[in-house]
N, C-alpha and C positions, 0 to 999 in steps of 0.2 A: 458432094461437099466434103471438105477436110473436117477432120478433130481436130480441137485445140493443139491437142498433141502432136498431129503431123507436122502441123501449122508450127508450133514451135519449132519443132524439128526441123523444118525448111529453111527459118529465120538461123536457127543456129550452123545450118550448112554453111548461108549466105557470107553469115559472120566469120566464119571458120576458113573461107576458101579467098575474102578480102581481106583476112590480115594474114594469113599463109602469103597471098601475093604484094600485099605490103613490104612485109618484115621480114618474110622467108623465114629461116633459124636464127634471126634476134633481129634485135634494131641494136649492133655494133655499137654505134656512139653514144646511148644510153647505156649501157651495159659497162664498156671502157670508162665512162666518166661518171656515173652516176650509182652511188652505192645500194646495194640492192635492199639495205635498210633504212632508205633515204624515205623522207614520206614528201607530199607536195597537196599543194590544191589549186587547181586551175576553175576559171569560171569561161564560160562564151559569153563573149563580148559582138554584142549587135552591132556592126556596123553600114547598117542600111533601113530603110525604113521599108515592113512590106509585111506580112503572113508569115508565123514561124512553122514549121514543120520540122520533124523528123526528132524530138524532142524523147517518143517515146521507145525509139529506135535506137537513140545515144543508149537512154539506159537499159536496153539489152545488149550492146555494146560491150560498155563499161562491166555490167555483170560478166557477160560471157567472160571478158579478159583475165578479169579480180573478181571475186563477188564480195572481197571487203571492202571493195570502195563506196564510197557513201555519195549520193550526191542527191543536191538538194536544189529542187524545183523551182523557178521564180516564175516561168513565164509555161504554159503549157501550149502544146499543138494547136494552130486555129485561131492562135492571138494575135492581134495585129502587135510590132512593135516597131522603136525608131531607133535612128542611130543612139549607142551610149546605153541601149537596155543590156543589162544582164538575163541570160535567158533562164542560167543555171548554176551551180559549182558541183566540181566534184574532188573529192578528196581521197586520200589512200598513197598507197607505194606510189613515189615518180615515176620509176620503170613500167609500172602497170597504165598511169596515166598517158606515156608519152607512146605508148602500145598501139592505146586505143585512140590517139588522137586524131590522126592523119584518116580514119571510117567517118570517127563522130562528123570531121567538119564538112567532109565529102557528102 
């Protein structure tokens, strides 16, 4: 059995080697048109009715990327929800948001 700590450790590989293959050395079109002092707040938008998962995966996500962004819970792992739920928001730098977008929704 693993430590908490390897176990983190692993998750942070995980995260670290899907946005390496994401974005490589940036995500270019954020970066070119989006000021790095820009801030933003996105929410996930359910569009399906079914089991949410992966809710608590977003926000080691979002940390790993920023760990100023803030985001705030609506719907947890395990819940059933329908089309038109909010599961979540999160807020902080654009550029950090639009980083970690493309892991969160995958």
């Amino acid at each position: 059995m693993i430590s908490e700590a390897q176990f983190q450790h692993e998750i942070d590989l995980i995260i670290a080697n899907a946005i390496r293959e994401d974005v490589g050395d940036g995500d270019h079109s954020s970066l070119a048109c989006i000021p790095s002092s820009a801030e933003g707040k996105a929410k996930l938008l359910v569009k399906d009715e079914g089991i949410i998962a992966g809710i608590d995966f977003a926000k080691q996500v979002f940390a790993y990327v920023d760990k100023t962004m803030k985001m705030e819970v609506l719907i947890e792992d395990g819940k059933t929800v329908k089309y038109g739920d909010i599961a979540f928001y999160v807020e902080g730098a654009s550029q950090s948001i639009l980083k970690a977008e493309r892991l969160v929704l995958n």
